[in-house]
DOTIRO-277987 format. One record per residue (C-alpha): residue in three letters; x, y, z. Coordinates in steps of 0.05 Angstrom, whole numbers, plus 5000, padded with zeros to 4 digits. Each point is the difference from the previous one (the first is absolute). Layout:
DOTIRO-277987
ALAXYZ
...
end
This chain:
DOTIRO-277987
UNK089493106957
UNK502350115068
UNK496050345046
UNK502350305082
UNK492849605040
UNK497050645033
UNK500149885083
UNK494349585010
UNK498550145067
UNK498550804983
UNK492950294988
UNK497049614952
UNK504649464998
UNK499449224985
UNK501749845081
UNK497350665020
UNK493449804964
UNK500249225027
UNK502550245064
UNK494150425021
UNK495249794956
UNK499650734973
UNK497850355055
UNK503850675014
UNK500950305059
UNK499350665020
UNK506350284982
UNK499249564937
UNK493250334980
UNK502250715018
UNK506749904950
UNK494249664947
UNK495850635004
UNK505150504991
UNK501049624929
UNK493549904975
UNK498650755018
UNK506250254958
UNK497049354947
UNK493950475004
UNK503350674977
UNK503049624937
UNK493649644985
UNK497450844995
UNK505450244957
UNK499149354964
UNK491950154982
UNK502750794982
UNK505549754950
UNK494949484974
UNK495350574975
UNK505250394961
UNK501349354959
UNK507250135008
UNK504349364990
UNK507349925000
UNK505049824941
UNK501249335019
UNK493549805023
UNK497950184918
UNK505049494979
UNK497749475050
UNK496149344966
UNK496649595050
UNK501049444946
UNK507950065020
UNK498849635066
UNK497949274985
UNK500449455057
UNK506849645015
UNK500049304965
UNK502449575066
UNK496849495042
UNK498950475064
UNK495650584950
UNK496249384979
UNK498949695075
UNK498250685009
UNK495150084934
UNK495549365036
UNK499950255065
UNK498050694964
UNK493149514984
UNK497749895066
UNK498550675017
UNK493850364985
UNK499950334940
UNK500450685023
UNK506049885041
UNK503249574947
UNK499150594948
UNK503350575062
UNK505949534991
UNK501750034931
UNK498150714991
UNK504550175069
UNK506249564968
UNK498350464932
UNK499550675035
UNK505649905050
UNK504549774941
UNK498550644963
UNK500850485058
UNK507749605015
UNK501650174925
UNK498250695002
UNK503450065083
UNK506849654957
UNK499349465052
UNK501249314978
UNK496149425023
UNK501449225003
UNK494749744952
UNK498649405026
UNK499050215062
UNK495950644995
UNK494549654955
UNK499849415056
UNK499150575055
UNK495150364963
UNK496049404973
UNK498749775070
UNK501050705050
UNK493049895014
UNK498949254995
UNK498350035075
UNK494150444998
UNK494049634969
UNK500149585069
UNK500250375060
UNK502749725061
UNK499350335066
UNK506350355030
UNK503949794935
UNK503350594959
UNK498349694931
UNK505650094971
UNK503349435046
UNK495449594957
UNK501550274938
UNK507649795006
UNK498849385023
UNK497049864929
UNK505350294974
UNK506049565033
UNK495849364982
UNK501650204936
UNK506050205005
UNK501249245031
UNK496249714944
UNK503650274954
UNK507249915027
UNK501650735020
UNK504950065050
UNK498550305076
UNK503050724995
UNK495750174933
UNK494649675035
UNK499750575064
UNK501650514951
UNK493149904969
UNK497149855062
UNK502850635029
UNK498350424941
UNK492349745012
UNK500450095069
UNK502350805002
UNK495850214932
UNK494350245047
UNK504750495042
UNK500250674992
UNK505650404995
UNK503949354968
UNK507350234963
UNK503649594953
UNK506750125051
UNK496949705060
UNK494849594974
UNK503249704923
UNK496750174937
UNK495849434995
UNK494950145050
UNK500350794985
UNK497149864943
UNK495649485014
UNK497050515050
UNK500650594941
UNK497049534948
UNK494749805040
UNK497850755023
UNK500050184934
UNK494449434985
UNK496250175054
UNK500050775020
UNK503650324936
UNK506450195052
UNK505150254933
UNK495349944947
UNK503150594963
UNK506549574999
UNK498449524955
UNK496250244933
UNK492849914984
UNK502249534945
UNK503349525047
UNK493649945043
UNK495649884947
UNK504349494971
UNK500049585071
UNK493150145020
UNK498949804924
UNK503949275022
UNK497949905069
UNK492950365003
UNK498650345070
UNK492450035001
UNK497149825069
UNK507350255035
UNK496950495038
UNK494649715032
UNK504749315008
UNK505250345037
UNK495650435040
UNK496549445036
UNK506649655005
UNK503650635031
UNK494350075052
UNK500249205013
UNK507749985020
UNK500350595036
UNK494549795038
UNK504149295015
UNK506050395014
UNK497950625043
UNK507150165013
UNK503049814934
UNK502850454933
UNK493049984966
UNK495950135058
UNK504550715004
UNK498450144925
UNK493749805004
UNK498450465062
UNK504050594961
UNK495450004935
UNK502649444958
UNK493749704982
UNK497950734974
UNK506650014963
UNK497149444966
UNK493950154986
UNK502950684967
UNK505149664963
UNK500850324931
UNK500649264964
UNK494849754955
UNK495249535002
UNK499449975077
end
């Protein structure tokens, strides 16, 4: 599959994100507010849709058993890297590559296998080590092109996962400007961790991948992680979410087991 590489020096971006280490600037963090506050408002109708247990036609026809890992090399490479992350994070990244999956099928946007589960296996690979001034994320695709040069995988599908890992924490992210890959890496992994589209995906498919990769101890996990990187990056994409609420989005989240 062919895929256009997003520009990687925008917002979010795999040079953006090396470049300045993930700090925003002020014009940056003004443009990052205006989209987590508008994030906000469809969080709301989200929770109000969610308690009339309305769900679409074609989210009752989606199986989470349809979406099984690519047999390749790179989703292997991927697979042991998956093991050195704590267990909480390691479990985020399966359940964000399940999740983001099922909200593509039901947005009718295709995704390159391989790639997306690599992306979402290791978005947050990064974030069990903090390292002061360092957006994680740099870290977490740095994991992911060692395996992409283990396992062969040539340099343009290498910064497309890289770039999809780098840009999953920004707001406002569109598949246009910013490719598919980390749209949904970002969508998957907001659905894990606050509930953001829970209505658009059925209650059926979330049982069935909380049933495969149990969340118990997300919450509390991801909270103290949250706090820790924003506090190492004062200036940086989860420092902004963090000061707007996103530890409370957390903690509300309408998953189960916490």
């Amino acid at each position: 599959m062919t895929m256009r590489a997003p520009d990687p020096e925008r917002l979010g971006g795999l040079a953006w994100t090396i470049r300045t280490q993930g700090a925003m600037t002020k014009t940056e963090r003004r443009t990052v507010l205006r989209e987590i506050i508008k994030g906000q408002a469809e969080y709301v109708a989200g929770r109000i849709k969610l308690l009339t247990g309305r769900t679409s036609d074609a989210a009752k026809v989606l199986e989470a058993s349809s979406f099984t890992p690519p047999d390749s090399v790179f989703a292997r490479q991927a697979e042991e890297a998956a093991l050195e992350q704590s267990s909480a994070v390691m479990g985020h990244g399966y359940r964000t590559w399940m999740f983001g999956s099922g909200l593509a099928a039901i947005d009718q946007i295709e995704l390159d296998p391989e790639l997306f589960y690599v992306s979402a296996l290791l978005h947050d690979h990064g974030i069990d080590s903090v390292v002061e001034g360092q957006d994680f994320t740099i870290r977490s695709a740095e994991r992911a092109a060692r395996c992409a040069s283990e396992a062969g995988v040539d340099a343009a599908r290498s910064d497309l996962v890289g770039d999809a890992i780098t840009v999953h924490p920004t707001a406002g992210a569109t598949v246009e400007r910013d490719g598919a890959l980390g749209v949904y890496v970002g969508g998957g992994a907001a659905y894990d961790l606050i509930g953001l589209r829970t209505p658009d995906l059925s209650k059926r498919f979330r049982a069935d991948v909380i049933e495969a990769h149990p969340r118990a101890g997300a919450t509390k996990a991801f909270k103290a992680l949250v706090a820790a990187e924003s506090k190492s990056v004062p200036l940086g994409r989860f420092a902004q979410l963090h000061r707007c609420g996103f530890n409370q989005l957390i903690q509300l989240a309408p998953l189960r087991p916490r």
